[in-house]
NUVOSE-471503 format. One record per residue: residue in one letter; y, z, x of N, C-alpha, C, CB in turn; residue number from 1. Coordinates in pm, whole numbers, plus 50000, padded with zeros to 5 digits. Atoms other than C-alpha are relative to their C-alpha. Glycine has a CB too. Layout:
NUVOSE-471503
  type     nY     nZ     nX    caY    caZ    caX     cY     cZ     cX    cbY    cbZ    cbX  seq
     A      Y      Z      X      Y      Z      X      Y      Z      X      Y      Z      X  NUM
...
***
This chain:
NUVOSE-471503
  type     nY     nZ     nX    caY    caZ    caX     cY     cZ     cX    cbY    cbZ    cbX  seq
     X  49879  50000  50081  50000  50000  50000  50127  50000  50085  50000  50119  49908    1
     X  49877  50032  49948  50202  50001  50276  50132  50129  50037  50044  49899  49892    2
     X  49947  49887  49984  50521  50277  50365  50037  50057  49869  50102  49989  50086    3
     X  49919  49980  50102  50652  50463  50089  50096  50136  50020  49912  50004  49879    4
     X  49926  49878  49971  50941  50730  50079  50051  50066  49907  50092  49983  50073    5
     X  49972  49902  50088  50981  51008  49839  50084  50084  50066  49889  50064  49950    6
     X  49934  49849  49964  51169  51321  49835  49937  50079  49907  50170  50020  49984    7
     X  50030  49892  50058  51013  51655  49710  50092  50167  49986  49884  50004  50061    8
     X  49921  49928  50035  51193  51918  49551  49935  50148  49941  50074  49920  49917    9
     X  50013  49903  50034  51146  52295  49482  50017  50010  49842  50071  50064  50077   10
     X  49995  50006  50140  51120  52277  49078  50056  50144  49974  49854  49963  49930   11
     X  49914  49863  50007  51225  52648  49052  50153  49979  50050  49928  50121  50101   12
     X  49865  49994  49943  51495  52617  49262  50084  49897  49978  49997  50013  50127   13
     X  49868  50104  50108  51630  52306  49091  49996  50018  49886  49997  49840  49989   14
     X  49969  49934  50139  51582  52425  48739  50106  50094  50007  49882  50075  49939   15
     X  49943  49937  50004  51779  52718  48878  50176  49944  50003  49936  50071  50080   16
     X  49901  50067  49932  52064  52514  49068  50090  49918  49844  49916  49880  50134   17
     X  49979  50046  50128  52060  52291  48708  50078  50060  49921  49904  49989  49941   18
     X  49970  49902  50101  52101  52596  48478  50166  49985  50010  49931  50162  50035   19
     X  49884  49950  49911  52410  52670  48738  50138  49837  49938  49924  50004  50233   20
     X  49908  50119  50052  52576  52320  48660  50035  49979  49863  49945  49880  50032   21
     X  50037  50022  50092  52501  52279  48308  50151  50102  49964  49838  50022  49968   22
     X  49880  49900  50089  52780  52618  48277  50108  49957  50075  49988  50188  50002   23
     X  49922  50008  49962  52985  52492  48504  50096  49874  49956  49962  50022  50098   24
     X  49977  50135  50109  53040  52119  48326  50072  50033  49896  49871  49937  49933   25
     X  49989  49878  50143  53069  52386  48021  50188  50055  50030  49838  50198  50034   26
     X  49897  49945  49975  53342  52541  48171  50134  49925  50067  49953  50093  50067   27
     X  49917  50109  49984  53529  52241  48285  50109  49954  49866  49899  49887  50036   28
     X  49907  50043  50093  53607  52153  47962  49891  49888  49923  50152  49936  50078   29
     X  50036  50109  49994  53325  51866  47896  49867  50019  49929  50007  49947  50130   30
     X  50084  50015  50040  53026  51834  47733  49835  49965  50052  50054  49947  49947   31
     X  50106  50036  49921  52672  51821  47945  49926  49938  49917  49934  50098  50067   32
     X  50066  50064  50056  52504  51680  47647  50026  49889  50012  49989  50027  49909   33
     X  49967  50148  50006  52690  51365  47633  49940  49908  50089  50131  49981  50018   34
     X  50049  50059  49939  52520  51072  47726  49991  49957  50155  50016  49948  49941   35
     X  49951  50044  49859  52681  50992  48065  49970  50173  50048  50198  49920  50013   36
     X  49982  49878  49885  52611  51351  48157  49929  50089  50005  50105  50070  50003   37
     X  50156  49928  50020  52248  51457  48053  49928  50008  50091  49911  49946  49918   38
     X  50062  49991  49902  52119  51392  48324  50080  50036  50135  49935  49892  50000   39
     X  49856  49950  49950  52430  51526  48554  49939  50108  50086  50121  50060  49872   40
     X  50106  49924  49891  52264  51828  48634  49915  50030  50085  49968  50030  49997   41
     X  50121  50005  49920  51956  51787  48768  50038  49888  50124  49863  49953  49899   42
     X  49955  50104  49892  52105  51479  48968  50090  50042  50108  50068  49888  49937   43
     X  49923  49912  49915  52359  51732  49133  49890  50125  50045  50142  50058  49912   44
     X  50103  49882  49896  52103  52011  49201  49945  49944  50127  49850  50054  49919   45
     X  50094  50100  49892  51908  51740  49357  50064  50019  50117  49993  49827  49971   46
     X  49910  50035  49914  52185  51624  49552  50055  50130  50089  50103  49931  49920   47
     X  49946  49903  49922  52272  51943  49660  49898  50043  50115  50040  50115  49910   48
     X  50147  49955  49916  51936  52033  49805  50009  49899  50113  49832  49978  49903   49
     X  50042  50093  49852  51942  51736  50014  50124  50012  50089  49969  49813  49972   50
     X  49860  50003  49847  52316  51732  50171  49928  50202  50069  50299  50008  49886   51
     X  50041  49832  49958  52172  52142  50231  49885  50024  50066  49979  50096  49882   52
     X  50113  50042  49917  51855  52036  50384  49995  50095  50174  50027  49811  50016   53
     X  49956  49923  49884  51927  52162  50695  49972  50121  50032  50107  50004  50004   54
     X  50019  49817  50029  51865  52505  50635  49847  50070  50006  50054  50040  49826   55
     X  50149  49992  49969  51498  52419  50649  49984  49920  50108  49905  49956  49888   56
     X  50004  50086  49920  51506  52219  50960  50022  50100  50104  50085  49885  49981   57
     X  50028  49912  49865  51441  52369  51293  50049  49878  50111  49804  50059  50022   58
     X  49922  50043  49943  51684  52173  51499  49921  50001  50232  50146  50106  49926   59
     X  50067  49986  49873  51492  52290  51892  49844  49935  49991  49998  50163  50038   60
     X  50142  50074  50015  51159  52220  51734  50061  49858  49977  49888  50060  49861   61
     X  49985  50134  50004  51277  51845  51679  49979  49937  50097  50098  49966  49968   62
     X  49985  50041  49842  51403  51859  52061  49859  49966  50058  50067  50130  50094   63
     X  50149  49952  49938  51078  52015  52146  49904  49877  50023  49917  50109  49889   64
     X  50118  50086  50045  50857  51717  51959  50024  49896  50144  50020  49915  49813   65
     X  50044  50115  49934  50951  51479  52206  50143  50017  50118  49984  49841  49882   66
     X  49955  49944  49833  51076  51605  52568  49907  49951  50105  49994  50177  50019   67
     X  50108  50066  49903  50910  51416  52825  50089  50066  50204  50006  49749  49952   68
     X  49918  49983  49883  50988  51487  53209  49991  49846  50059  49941  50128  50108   69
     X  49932  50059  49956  51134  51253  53402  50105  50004  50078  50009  49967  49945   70
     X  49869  50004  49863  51367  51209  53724  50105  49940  49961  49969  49916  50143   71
     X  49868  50008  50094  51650  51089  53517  50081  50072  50046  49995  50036  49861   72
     X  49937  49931  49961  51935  51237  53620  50175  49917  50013  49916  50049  50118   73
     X  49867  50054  50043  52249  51011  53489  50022  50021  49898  50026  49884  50008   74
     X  49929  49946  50128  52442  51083  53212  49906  49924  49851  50196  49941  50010   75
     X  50123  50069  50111  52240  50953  52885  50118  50012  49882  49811  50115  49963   76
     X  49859  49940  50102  52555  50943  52587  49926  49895  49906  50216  49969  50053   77
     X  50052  50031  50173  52441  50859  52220  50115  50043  49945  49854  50091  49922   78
     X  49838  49973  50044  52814  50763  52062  49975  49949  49893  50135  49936  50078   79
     X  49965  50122  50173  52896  50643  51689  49875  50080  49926  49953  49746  50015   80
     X  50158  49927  50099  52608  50904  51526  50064  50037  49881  49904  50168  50070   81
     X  49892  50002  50127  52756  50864  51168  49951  50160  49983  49969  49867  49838   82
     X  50023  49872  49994  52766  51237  51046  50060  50010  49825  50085  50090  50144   83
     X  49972  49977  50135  52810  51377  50629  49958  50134  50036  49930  49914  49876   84
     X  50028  49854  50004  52850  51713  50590  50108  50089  49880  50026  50058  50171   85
     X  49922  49937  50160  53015  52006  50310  50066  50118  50090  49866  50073  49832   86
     X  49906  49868  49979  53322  52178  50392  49929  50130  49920  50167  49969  49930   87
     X  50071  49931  50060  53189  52546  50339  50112  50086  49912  49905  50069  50093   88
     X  49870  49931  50036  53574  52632  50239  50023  49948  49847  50134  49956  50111   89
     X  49942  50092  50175  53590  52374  49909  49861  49941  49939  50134  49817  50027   90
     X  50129  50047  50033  53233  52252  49906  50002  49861  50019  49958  50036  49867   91
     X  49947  50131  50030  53377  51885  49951  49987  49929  50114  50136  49996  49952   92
     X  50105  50063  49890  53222  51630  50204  50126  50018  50081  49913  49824  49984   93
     X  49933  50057  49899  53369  51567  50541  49908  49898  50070  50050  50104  50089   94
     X  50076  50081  49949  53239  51274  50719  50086  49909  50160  49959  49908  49861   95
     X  49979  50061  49893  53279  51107  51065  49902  49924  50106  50056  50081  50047   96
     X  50086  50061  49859  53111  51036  51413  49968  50083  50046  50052  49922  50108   97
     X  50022  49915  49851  52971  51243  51688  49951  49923  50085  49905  50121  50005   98
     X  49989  50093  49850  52981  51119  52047  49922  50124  50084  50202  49954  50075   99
     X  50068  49862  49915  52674  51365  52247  49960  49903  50117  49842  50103  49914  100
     X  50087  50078  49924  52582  51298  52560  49937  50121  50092  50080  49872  50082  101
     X  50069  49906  49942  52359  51519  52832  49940  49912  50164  49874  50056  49876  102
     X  50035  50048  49828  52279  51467  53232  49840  50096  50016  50167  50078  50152  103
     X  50109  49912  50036  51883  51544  53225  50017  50066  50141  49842  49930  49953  104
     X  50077  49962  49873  51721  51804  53471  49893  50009  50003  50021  50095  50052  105
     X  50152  50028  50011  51378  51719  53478  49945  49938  49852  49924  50145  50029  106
     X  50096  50046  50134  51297  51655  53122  50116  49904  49923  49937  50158  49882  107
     X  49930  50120  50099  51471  51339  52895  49948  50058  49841  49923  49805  50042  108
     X  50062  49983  50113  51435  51360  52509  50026  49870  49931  50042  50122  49930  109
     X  50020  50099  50081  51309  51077  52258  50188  49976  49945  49867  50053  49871  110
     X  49877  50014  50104  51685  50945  52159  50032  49999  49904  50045  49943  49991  111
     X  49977  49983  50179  51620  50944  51763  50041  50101  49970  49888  49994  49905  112
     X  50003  49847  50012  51611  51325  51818  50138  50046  50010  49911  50072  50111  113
     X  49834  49920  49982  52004  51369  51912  50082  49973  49850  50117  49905  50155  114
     X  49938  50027  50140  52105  51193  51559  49919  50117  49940  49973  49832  49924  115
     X  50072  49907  50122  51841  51406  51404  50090  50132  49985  49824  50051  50042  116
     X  49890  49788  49974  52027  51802  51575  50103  49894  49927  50082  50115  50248  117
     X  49894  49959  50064  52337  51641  51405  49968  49982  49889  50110  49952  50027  118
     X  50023  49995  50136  52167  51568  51075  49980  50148  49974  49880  49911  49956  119
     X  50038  49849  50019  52042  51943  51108  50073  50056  49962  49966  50073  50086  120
     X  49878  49855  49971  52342  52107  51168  50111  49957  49873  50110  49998  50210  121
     X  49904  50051  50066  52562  51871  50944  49962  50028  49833  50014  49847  50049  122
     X  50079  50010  50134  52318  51885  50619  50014  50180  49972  49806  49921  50020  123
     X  49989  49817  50009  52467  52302  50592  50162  49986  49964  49958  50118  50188  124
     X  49867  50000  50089  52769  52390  50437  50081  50074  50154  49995  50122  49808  125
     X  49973  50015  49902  52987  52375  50761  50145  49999  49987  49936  49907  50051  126
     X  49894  50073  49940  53288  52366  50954  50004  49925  50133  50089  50081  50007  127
     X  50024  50136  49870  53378  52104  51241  50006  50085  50105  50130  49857  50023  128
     X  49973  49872  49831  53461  52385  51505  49809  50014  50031  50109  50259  49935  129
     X  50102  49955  49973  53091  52532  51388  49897  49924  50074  49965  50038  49902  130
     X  50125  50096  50025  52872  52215  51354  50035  49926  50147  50003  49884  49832  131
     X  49962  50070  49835  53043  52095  51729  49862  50103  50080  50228  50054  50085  132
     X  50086  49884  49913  52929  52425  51895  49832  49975  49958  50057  50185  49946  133
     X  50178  50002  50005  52567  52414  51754  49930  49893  50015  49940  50041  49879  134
     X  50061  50081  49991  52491  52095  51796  50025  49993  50227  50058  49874  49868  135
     X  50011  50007  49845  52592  52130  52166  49941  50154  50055  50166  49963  50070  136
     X  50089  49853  49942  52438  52519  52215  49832  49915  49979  50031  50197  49857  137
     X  50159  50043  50003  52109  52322  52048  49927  49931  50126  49982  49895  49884  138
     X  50098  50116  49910  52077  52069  52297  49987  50066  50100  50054  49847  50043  139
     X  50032  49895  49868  52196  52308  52621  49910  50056  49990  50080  50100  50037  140
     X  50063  49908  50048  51951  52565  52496  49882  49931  50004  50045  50054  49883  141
     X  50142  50093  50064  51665  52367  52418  49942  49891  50144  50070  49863  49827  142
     X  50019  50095  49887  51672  52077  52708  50019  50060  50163  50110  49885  49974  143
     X  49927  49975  49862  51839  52289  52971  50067  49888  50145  49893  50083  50058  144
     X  49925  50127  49860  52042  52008  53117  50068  50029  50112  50112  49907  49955  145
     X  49925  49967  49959  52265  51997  53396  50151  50014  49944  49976  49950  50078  146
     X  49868  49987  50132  52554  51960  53080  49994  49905  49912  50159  49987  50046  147
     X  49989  50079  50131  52620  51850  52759  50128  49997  49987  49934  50052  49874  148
     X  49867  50014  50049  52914  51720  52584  49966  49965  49848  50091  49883  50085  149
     X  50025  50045  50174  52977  51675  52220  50138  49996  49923  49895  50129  49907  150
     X  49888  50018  50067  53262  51541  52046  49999  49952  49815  50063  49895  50094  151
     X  50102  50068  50135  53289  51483  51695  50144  50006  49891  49817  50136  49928  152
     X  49842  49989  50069  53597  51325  51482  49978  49981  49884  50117  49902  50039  153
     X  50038  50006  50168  53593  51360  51103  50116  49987  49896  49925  50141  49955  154
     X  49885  49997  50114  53814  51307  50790  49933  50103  49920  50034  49849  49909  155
     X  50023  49875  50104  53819  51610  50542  50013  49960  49843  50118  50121  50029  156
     X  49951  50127  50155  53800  51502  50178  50079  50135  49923  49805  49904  49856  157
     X  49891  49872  50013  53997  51866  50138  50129  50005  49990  49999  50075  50092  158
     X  49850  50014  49969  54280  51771  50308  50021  49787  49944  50031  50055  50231  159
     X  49894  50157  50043  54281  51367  50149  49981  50034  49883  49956  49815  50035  160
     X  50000  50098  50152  54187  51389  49799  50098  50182  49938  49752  49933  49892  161
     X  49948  49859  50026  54339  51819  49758  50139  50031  50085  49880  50109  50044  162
     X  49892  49903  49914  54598  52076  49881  50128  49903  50077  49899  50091  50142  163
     X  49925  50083  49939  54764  51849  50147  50032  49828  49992  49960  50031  50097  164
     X  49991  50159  50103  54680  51520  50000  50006  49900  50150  50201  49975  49858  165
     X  50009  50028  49914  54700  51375  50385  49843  49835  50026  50000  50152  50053  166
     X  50115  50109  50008  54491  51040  50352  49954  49942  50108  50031  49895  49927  167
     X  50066  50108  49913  54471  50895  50699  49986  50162  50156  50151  49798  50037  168
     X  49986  49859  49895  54448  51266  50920  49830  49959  50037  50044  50210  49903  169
     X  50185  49957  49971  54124  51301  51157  49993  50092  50058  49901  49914  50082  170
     X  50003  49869  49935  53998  51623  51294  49918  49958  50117  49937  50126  49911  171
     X  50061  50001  49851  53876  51586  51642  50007  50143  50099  50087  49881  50082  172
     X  50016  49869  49892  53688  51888  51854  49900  49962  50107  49940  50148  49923  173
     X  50109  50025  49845  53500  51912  52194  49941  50112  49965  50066  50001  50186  174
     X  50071  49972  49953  53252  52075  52352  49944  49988  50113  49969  49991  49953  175
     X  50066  50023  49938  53133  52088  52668  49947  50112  50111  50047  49902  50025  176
     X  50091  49899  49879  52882  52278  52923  49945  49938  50105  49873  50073  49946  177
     X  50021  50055  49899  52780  52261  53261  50087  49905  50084  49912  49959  49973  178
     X  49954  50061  49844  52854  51945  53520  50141  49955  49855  49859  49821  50128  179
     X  49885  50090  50072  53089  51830  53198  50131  50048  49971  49960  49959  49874  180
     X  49884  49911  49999  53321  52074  53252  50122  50014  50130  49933  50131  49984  181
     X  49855  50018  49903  53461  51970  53558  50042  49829  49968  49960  50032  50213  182
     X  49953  50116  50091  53699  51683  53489  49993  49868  50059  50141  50018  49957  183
     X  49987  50163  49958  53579  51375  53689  49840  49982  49868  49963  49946  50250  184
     X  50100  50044  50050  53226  51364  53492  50082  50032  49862  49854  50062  50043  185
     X  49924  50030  50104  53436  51459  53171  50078  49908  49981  50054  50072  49977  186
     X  49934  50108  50046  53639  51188  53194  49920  49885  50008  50117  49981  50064  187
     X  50171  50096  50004  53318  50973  53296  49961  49968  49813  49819  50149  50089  188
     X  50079  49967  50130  53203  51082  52962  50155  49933  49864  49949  50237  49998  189
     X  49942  50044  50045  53511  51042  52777  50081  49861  49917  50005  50044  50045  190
     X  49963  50182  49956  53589  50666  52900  49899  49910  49924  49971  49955  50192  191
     X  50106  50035  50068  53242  50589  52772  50000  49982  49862  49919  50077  50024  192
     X  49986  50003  50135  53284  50697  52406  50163  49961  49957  49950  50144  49948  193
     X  49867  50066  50106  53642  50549  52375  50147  50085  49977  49934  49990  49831  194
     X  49924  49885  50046  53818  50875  52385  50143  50038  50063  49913  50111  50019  195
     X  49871  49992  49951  54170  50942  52467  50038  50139  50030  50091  49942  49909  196
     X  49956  49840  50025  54126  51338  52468  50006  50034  50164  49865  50114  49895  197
     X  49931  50041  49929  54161  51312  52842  50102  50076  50075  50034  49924  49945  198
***
């Protein structure tokens, strides 16, 4: 039959999540029965479970699966790793890039695995300061490189579509440990992903 791809869902815990919408629709002002919005609930529980995913994801065990050694020992940078994630201040996406890169010491890791730590960390109700730091403590921690870097620029849908109303603002933060902290291999690194921070 070939590949197929589901998603499985905690039935308790989306009946519960459901219930939770159903009063909140209620309390909007709106009607959850109405046609366009019967199915509303359960399609947002859903949805919630998956941007929240993360929370069941073991981010080192990923690393772990596929760490090979290897005499490697030049910079390795994985730039443009699209990123979705939920302000934990409004609940309301932010979305951007992250730019990671890492100088192995003895061991390399499968490259699918660096998008995956930012799906981990990003799929949690987050801020950009947090989801920088842990995606660069994961990899130091886990790989023990000679340094990591991790940059990661995002639009807030907080500050465009709320409060400040700011439509074209991006938030840009670093990170870096080890050799990437002194500033000829940081700017190495920098030059690479495009970056003007510098």
């Amino acid at each position: 039959m070939g590949y197929k791809r589901f998603e499985e869902y905690n039935l308790k815990v989306t009946d519960e999540i459901k219930n939770s919408y159903h009063t909140i629709i209620a309390e909007l002002g709106e009607d959850s029965g109405r046609e366009g919005l019967q199915k509303t609930p359960e399609r947002a529980a859903k949805a919630m479970q998956f941007l929240t995913q993360g929370y069941h994801q073991d981010a080192a065990k990923i690393l772990k699966s596929a760490m090979f050694r290897e005499g490697y020992n030049d910079m390795v940078v994985v730039k443009d790793i699209e990123l979705y994630s939920l302000c934990e201040h409004h609940m309301l996406p932010f979305f951007g890039k992250a730019h990671v890169a890492y100088i192995p010491k003895g061991h390399i890791v499968g490259l699918s695995k660096i998008p995956r730590v930012v799906d981990v960390f990003a799929r949690r109700l987050q801020v950009q300061e947090r989801l920088t730091h842990d995606i660069l403590e994961c990899i130091n921690n886990t790989l023990k490189p000679q340094g990591v870097a991790v940059v990661i620029e995002a639009s807030h849908m907080c500050m465009m579509m709320r409060g400040i109303q700011k439509q074209n603002s991006v938030t840009t933060t670093s990170g870096f440990r080890g050799v990437f902290e002194t500033v000829e291999t940081r700017t190495e690194f920098l030059r690479l992903i495009g970056s003007d921070l510098s």
